[in-house]
C-alpha positions as YAML, in Angstrom:
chain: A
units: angstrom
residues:
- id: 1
  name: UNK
  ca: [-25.40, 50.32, -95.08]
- id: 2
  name: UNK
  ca: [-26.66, 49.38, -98.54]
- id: 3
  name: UNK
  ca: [-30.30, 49.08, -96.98]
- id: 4
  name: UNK
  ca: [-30.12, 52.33, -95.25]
- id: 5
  name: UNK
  ca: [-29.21, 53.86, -97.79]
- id: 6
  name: UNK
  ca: [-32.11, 52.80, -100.06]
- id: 7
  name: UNK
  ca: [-34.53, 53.64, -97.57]
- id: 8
  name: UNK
  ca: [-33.45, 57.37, -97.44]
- id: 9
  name: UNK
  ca: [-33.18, 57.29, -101.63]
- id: 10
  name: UNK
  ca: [-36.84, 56.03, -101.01]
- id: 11
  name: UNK
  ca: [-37.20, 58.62, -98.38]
- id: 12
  name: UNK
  ca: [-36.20, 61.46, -100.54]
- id: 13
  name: UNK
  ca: [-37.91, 60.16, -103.56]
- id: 14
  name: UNK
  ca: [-41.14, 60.66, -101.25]
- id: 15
  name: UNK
  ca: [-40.10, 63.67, -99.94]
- id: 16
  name: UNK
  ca: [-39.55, 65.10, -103.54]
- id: 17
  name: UNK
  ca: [-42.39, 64.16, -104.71]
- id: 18
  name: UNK
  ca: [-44.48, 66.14, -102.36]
- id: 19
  name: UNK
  ca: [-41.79, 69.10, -102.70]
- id: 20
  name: UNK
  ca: [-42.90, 69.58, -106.08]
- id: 21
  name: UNK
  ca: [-46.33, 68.92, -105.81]
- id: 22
  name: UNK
  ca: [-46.25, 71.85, -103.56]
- id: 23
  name: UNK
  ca: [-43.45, 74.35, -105.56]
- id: 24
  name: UNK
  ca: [-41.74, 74.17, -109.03]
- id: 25
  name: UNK
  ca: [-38.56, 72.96, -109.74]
- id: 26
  name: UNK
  ca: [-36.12, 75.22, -107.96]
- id: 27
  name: UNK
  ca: [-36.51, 73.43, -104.81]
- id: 28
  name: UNK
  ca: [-36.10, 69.74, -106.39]
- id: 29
  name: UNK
  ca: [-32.67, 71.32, -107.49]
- id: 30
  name: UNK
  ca: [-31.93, 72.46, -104.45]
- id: 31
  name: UNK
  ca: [-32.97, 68.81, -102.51]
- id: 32
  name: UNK
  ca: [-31.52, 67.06, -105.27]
- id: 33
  name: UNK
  ca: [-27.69, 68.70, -104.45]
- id: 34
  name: UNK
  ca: [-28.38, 67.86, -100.80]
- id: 35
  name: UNK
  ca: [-29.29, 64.63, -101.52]
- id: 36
  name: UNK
  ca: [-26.08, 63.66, -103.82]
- id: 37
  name: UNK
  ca: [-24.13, 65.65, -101.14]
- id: 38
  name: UNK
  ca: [-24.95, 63.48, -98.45]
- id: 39
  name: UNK
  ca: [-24.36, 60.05, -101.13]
- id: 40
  name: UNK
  ca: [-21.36, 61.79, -101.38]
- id: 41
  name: UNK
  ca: [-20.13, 62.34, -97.93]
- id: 42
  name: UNK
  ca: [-21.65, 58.26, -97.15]
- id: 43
  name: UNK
  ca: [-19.28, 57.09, -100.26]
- id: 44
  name: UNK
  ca: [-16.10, 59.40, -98.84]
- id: 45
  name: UNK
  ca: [-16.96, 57.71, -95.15]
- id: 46
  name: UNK
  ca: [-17.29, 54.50, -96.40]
- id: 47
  name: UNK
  ca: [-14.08, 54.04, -98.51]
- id: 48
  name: UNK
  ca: [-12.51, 55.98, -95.08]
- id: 49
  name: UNK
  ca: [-13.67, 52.99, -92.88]
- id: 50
  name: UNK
  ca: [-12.68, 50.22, -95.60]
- id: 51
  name: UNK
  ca: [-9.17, 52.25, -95.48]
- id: 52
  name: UNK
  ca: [-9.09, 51.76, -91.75]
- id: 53
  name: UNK
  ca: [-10.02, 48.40, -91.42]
- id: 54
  name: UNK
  ca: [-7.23, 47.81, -94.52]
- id: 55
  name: UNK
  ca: [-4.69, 49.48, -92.55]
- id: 56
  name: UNK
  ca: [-5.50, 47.63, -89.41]
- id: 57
  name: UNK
  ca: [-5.56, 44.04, -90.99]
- id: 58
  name: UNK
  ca: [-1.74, 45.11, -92.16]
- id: 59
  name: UNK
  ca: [-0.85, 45.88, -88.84]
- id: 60
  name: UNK
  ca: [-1.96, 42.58, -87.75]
- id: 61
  name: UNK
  ca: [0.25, 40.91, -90.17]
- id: 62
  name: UNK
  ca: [3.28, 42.87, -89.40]
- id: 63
  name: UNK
  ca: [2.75, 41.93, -85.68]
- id: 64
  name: UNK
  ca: [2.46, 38.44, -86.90]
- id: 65
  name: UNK
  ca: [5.36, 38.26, -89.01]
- id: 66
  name: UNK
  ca: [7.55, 39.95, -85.53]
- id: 67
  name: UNK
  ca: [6.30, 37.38, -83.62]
- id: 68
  name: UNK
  ca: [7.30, 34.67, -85.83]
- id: 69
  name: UNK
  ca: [11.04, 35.69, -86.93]
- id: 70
  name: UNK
  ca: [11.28, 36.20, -82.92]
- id: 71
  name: UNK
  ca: [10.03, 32.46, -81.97]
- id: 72
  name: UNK
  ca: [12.51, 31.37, -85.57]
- id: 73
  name: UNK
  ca: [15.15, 33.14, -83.92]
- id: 74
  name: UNK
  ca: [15.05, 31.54, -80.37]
- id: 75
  name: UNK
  ca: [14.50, 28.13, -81.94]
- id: 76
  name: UNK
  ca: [17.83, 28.17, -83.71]
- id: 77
  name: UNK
  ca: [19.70, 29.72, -81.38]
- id: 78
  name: UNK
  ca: [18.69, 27.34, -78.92]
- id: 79
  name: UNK
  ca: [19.19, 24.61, -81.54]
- id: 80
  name: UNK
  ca: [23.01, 26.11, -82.04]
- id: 81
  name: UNK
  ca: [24.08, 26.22, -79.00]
- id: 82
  name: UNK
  ca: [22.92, 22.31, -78.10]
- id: 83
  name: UNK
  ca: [24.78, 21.40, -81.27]
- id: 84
  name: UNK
  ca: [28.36, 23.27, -80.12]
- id: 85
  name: UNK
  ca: [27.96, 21.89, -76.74]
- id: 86
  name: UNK
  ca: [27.99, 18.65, -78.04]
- id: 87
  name: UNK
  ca: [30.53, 19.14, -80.34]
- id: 88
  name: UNK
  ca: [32.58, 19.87, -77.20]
- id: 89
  name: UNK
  ca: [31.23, 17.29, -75.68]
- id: 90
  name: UNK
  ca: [32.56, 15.17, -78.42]
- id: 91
  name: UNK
  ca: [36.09, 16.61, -79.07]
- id: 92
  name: UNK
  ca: [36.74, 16.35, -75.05]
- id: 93
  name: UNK
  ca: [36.10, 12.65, -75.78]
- id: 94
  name: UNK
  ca: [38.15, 12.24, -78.84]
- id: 95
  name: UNK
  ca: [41.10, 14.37, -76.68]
- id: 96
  name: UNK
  ca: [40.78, 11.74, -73.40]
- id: 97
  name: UNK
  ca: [40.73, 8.71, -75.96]
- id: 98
  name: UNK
  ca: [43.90, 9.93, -78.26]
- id: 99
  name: UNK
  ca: [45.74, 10.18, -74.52]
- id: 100
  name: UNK
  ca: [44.77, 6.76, -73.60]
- id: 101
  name: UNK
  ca: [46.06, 5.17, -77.16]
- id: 102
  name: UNK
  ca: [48.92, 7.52, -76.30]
- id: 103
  name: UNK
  ca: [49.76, 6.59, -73.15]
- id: 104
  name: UNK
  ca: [49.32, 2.86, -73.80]
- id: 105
  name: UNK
  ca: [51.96, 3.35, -76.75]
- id: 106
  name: UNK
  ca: [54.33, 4.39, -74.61]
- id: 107
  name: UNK
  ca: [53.90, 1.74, -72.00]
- id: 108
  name: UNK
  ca: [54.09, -0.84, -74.36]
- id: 109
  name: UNK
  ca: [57.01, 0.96, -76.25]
- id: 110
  name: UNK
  ca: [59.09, 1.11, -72.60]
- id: 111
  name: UNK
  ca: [58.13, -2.88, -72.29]
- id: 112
  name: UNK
  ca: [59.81, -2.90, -75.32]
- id: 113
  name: UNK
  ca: [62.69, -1.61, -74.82]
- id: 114
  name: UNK
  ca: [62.98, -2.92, -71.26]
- id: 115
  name: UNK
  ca: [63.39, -6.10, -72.88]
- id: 116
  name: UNK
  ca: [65.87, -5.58, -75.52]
- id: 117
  name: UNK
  ca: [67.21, -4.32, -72.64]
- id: 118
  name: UNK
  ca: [67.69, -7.32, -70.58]
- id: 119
  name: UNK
  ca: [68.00, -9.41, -74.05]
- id: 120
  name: UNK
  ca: [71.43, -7.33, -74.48]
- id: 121
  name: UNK
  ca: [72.36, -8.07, -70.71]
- id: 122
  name: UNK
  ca: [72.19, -11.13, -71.23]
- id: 123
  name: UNK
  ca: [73.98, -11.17, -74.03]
- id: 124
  name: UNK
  ca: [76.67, -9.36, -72.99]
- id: 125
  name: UNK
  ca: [76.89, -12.12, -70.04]
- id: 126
  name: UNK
  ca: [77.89, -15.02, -72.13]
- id: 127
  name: UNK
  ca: [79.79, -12.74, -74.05]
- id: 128
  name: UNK
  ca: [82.13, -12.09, -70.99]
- id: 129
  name: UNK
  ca: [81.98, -16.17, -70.59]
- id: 130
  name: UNK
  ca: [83.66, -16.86, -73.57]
- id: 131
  name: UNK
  ca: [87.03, -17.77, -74.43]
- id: 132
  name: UNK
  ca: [89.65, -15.38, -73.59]
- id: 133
  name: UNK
  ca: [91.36, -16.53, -76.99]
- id: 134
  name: UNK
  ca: [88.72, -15.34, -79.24]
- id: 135
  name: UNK
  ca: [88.05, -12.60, -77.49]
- id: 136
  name: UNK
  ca: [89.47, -9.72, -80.00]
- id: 137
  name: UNK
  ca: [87.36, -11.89, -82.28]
- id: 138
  name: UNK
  ca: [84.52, -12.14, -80.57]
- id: 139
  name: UNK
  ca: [84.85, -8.39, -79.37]
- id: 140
  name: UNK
  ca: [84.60, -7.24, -83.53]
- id: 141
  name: UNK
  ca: [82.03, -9.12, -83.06]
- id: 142
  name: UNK
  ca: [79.79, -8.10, -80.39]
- id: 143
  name: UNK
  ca: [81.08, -4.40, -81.56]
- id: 144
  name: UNK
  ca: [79.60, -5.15, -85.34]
- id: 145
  name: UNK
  ca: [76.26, -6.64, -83.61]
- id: 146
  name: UNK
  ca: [75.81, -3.51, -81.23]
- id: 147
  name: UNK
  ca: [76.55, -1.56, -84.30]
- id: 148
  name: UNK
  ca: [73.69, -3.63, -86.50]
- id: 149
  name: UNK
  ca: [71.45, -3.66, -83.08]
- id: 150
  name: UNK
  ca: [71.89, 0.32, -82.61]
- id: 151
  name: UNK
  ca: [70.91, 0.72, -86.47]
- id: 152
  name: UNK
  ca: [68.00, -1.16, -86.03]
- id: 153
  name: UNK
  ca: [67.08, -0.13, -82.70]
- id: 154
  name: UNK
  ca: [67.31, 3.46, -84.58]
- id: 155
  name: UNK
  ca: [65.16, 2.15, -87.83]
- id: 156
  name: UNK
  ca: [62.62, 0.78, -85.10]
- id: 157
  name: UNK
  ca: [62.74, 4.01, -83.42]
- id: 158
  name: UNK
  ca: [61.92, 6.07, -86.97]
- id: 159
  name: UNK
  ca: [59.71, 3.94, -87.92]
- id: 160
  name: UNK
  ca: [57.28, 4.15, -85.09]
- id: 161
  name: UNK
  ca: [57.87, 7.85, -84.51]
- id: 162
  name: UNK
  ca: [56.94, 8.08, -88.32]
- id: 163
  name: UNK
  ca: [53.70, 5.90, -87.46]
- id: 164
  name: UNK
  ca: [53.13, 8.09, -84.48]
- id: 165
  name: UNK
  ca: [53.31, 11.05, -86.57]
- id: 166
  name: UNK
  ca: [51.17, 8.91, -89.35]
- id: 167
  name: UNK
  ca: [48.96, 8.38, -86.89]
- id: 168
  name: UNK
  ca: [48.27, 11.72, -85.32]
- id: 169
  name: UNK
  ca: [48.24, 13.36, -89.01]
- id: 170
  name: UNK
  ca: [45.41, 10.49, -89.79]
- id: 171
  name: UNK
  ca: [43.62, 11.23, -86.51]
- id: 172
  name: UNK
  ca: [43.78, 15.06, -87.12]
- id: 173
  name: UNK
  ca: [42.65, 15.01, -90.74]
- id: 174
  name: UNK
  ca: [39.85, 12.67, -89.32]
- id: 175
  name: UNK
  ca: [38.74, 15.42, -86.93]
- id: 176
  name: UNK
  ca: [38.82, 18.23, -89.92]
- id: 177
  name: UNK
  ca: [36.91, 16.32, -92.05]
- id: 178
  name: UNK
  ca: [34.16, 15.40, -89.00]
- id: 179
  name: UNK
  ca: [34.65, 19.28, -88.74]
- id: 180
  name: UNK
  ca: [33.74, 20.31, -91.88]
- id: 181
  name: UNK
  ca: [30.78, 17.17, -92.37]
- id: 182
  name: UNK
  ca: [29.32, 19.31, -89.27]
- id: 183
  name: UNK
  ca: [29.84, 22.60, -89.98]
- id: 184
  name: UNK
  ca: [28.63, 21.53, -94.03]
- id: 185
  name: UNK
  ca: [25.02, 20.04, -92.38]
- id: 186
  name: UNK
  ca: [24.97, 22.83, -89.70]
- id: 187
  name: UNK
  ca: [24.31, 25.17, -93.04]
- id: 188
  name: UNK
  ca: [22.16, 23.48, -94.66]
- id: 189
  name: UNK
  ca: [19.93, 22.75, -91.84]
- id: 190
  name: UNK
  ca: [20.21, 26.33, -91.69]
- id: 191
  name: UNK
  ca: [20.01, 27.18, -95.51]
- id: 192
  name: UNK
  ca: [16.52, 24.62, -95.55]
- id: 193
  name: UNK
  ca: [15.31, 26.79, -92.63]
- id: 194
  name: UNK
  ca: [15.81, 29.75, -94.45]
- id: 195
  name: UNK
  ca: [14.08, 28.54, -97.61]
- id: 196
  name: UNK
  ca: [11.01, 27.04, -95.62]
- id: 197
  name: UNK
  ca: [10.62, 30.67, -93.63]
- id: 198
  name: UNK
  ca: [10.96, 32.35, -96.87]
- id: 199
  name: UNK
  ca: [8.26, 29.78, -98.99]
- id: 200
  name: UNK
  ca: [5.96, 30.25, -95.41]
- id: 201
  name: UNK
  ca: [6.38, 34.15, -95.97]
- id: 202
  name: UNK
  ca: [5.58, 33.97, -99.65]
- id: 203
  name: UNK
  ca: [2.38, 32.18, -99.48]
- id: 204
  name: UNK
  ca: [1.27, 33.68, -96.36]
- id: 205
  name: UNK
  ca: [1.73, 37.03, -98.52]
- id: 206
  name: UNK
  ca: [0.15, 35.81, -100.98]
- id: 207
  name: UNK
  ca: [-3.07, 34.50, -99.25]
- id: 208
  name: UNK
  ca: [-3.21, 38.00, -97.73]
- id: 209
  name: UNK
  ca: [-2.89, 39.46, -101.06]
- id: 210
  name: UNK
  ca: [-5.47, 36.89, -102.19]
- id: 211
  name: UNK
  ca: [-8.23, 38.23, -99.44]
- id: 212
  name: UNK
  ca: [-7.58, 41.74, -100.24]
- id: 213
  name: UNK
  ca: [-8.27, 41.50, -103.86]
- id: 214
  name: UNK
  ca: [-11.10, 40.03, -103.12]
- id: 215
  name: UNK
  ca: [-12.56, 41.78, -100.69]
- id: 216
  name: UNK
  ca: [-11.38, 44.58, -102.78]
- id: 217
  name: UNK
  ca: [-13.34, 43.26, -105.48]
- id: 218
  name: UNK
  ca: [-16.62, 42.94, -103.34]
- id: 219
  name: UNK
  ca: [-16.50, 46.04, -101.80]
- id: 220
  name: UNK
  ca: [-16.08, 47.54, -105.42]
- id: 221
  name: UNK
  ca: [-19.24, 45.54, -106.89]
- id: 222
  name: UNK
  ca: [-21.03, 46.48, -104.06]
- id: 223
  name: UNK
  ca: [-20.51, 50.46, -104.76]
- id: 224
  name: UNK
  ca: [-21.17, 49.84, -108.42]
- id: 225
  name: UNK
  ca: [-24.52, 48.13, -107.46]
- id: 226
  name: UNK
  ca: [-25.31, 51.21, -104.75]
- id: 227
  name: UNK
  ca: [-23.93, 53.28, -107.55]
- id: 228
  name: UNK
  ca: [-26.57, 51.85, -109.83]
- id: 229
  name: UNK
  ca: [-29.65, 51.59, -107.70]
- id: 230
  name: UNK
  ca: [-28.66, 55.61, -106.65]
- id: 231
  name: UNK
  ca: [-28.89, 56.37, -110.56]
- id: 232
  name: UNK
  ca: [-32.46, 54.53, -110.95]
- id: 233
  name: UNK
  ca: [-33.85, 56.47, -108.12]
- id: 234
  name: UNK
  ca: [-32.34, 59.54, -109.38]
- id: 235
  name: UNK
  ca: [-33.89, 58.73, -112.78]
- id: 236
  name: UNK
  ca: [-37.55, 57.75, -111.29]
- id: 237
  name: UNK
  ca: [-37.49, 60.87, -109.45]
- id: 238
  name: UNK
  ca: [-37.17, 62.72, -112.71]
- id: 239
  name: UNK
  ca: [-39.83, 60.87, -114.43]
- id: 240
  name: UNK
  ca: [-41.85, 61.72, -111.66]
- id: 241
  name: UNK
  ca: [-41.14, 65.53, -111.72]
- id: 242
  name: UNK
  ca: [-41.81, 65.32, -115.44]
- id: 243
  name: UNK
  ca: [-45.19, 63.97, -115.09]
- id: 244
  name: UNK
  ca: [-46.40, 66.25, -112.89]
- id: 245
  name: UNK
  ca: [-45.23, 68.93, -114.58]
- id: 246
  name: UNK
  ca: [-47.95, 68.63, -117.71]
- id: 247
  name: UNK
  ca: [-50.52, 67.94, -114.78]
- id: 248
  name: UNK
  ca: [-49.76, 71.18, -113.44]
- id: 249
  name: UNK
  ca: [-49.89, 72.87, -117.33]
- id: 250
  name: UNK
  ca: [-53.56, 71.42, -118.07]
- id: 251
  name: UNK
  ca: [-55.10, 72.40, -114.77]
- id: 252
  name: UNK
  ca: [-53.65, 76.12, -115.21]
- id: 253
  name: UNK
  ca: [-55.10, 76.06, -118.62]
- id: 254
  name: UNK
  ca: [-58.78, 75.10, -117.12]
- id: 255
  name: UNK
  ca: [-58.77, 77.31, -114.66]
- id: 256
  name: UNK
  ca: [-58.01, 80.51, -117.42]
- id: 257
  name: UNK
  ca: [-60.85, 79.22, -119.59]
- id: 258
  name: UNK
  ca: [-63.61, 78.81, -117.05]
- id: 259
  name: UNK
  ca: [-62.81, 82.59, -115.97]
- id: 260
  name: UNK
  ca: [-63.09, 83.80, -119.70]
- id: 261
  name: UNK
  ca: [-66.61, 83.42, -120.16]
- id: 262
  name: UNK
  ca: [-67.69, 84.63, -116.77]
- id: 263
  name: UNK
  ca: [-65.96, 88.23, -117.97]
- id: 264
  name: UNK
  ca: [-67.71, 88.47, -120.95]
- id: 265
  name: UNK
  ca: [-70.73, 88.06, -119.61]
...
């Protein structure tokens, strides 16, 4: 554009010349308004086209940045839901594992007291064996020892329930705390995630920014320049004028003296 544009200044500057080697100086006016009318109309349609092409390099990056949120979005979504289906995955394991300790408790608890069981049979047994002289004695007896072996059959009994109870508060307070471990990473995956999008937006903006300034900054230098090289035409074609001008003087002045002597005579 820069090119064409000096070959019509050159153009014109040819044109003008012969213009007022022909006329006076009421034409060069005249050519000279065309001629910054039509610089003028090239600047207005150039800074229109640099407008468009600005405009369509933002819509670019907005289509960009759509497309990226949209492929961020499906990535942790996807990412979220493999996570809670293996959290399920894992508390349905932890649920069938806490049954099994449970249910082997119990057995071994019933073994348990299945044998007391049979212990006290047998006691009772040679109990009913003994003496019957000493048996008031030995039925104080036996009555004090069932009354010891209920007390600690009922101490046993507390106890474990308490280290069932122990036990299930322990396991529970386990799972919170796995719980919240999860759930405390899960956020700051998703916290780093957002930080990283955010730093990627920020210097992709500022790249863009970066370009734009500078081709900002060309386009501008380049206008001065044209801006410039329009002036020094502008100013040749003046010198030129003014030259010619005088030329035009001296011959009128020859031509009135030659023409003088050929009256008087």
């Amino acid at each position: 554009m820069a090119q064409k544009d000096l070959e019509t200044a050159s153009l014109a500057s040819s044109d003008a010349s012969s213009i007022y080697a022909r006329s006076n100086a009421a034409p060069s006016r005249s050519l000279n308004a065309r001629r910054l009318r039509m610089a003028a109309e090239n600047d207005v349609q150039f800074l229109a086209n640099r407008l468009a092409k600005l405009k369509l390099e933002e819509y670019k990056a907005h289509k960009e940045i759509d497309r990226t949120r949209k492929r961020t979005y499906d990535i942790v979504s996807n990412r979220d839901r493999l996570e809670e289906a293996a959290a399920q995955k894992r508390e349905m394991r932890d649920q069938v594992d806490y049954n099994r300790r449970r249910e082997a408790a119990l057995i071994a608890l019933n073994k348990e007291k299945r044998a007391k069981a049979t212990w006290y049979s047998k006691q009772r047994l040679l109990l009913d064996k003994k003496d019957a002289v000493s048996t008031l004695r030995k039925q104080k007896e036996i009555n004090e020892c069932r009354i010891h072996i209920f007390r600690e059959e009922e101490r046993d009994r507390h106890i474990k329930q308490r280290e069932a109870i122990r036990n299930m508060h322990t396991l529970s307070k386990l799972r919170r705390e796995r719980e919240a471990e999860e759930k405390s990473e899960r956020v700051r995956e998703m916290f780093e995630a957002k930080i990283a999008r955010e730093e990627a937006e920020r210097e992709k903006k500022e790249r863009l920014a970066t370009q734009l300034v500078t081709q900002e900054a060309q386009l501008i230098y380049r206008l001065k320049r044209m801006h410039l090289e329009k002036q020094s035409a502008i100013r040749a074609l003046a010198d030129a004028v003014d030259v010619m001008q005088p030329n035009e003087t001296l011959r009128s002045q020859g031509s009135t003296q030659q023409g003088s002597p050929t009256a008087m005579s």
